[in-house]
LUMMI-184388 format. One record per residue: residue in three letters; x, y, z of N, C-alpha, C, O in turn. Coordinates in steps of 0.05 Angstrom, whole numbers, padded with zeros to 5 digits, always signed. Layout:
alaXYZXYZXYZXYZ
...
//
This chain:
unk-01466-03331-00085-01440-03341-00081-01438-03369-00093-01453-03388-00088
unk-01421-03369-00108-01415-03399-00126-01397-03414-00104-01381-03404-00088
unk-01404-03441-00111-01381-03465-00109-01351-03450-00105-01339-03447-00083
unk-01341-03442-00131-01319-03435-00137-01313-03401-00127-01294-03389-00138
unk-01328-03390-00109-01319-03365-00087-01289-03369-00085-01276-03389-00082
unk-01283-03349-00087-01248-03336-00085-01251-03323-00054-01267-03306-00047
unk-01232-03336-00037-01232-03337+00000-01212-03300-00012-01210-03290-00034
unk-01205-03293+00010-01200-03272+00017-01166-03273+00010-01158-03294+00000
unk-01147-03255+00013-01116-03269+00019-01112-03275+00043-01128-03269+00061
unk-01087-03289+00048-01076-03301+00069-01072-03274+00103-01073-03276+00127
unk-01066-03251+00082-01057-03235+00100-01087-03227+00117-01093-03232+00140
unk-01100-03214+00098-01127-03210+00109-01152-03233+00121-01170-03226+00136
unk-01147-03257+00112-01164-03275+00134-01144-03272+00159-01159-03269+00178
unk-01115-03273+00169-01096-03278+00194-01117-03240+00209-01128-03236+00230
unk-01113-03223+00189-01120-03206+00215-01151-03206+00221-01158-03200+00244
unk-01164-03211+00207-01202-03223+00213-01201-03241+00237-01219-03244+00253
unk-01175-03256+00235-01188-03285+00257-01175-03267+00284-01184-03271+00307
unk-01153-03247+00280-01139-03236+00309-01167-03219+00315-01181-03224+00334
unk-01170-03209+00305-01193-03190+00314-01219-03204+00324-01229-03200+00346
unk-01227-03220+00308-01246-03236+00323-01241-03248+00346-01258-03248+00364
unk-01209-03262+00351-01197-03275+00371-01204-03257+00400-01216-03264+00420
unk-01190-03232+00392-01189-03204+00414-01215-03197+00417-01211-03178+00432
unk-01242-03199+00415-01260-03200+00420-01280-03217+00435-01297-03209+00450
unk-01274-03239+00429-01283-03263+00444-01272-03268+00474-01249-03271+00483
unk-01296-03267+00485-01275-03282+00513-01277-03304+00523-01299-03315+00526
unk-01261-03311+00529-01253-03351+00541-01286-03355+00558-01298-03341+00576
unk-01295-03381+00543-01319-03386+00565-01298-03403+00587-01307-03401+00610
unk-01284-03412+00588-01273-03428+00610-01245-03425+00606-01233-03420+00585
unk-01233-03429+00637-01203-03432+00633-01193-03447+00617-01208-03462+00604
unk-01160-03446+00612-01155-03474+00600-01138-03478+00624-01125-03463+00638
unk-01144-03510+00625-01137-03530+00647-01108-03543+00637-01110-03544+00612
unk-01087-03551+00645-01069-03568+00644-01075-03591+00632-01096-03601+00639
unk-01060-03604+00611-01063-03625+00605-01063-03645+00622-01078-03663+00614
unk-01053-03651+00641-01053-03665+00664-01081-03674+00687-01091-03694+00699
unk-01088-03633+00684-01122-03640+00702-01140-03650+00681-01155-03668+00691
unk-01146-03646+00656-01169-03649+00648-01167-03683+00650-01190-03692+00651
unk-01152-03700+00650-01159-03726+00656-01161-03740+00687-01166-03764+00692
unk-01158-03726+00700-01152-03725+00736-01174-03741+00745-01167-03762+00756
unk-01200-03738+00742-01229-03755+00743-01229-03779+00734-01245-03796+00742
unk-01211-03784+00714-01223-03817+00702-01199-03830+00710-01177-03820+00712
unk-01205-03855+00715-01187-03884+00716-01174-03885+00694-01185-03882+00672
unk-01139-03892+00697-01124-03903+00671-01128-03928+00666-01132-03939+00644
unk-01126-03937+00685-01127-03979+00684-01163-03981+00680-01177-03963+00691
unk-01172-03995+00669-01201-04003+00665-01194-04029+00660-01175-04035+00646
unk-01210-04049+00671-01208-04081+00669-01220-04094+00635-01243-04085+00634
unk-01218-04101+00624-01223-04101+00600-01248-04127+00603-01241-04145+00617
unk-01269-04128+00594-01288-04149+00593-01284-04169+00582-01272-04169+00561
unk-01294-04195+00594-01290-04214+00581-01315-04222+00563-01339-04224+00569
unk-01302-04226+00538-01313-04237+00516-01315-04277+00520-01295-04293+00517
unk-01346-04285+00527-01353-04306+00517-01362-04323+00493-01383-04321+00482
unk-01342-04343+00487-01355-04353+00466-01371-04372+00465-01367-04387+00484
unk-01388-04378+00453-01405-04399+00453-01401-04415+00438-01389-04409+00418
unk-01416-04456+00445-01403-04470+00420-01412-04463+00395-01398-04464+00374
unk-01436-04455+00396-01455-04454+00381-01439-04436+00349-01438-04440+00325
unk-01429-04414+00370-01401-04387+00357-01383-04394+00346-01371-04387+00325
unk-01379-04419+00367-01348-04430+00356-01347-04447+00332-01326-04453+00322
unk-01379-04459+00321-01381-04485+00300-01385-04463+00267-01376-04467+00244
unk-01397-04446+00277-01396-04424+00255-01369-04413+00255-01358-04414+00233
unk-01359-04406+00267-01333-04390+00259-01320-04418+00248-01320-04419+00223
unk-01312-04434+00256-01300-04455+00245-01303-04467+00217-01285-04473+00200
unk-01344-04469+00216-01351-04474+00186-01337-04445+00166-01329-04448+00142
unk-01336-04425+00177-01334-04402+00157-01294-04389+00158-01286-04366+00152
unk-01282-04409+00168-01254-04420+00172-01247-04377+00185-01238-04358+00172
unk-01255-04381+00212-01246-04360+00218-01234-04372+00245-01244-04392+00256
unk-01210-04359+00256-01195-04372+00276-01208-04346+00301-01205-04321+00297
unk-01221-04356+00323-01230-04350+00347-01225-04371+00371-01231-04395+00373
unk-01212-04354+00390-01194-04362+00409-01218-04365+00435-01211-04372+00457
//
């Protein structure tokens, strides 16, 4: 099989994937978009970033603005 393989037509890959589809069975439900995030926190506190002077004399020599 070359690089340049010619895929199948449109019609005949759609009934390959139904048939494979109809064969396969769900390893897991599907969940609501709603539960699958139900476990984690929306708000997370964001960390604070320390600068040092040491940070701050380099960013300055190399004219970068850090707050």
């Amino acid at each position: 099989m070359s690089a340049f393989y010619e895929l199948d037509t449109p019609q005949t890959m759609r009934t390959d994937a139904a048939l494979v589809g109809a064969r396969l069975p769900l390893v897991a439900p599907r969940l609501a978009y709603a539960d699958v995030y139900v476990g984690y926190p929306t708000d997370q506190a964001k960390p604070v970033v320390e600068i040092t002077e040491a940070a701050q004399r380099i960013a300055n020599a190399l004219h970068l603005h850090v707050d």
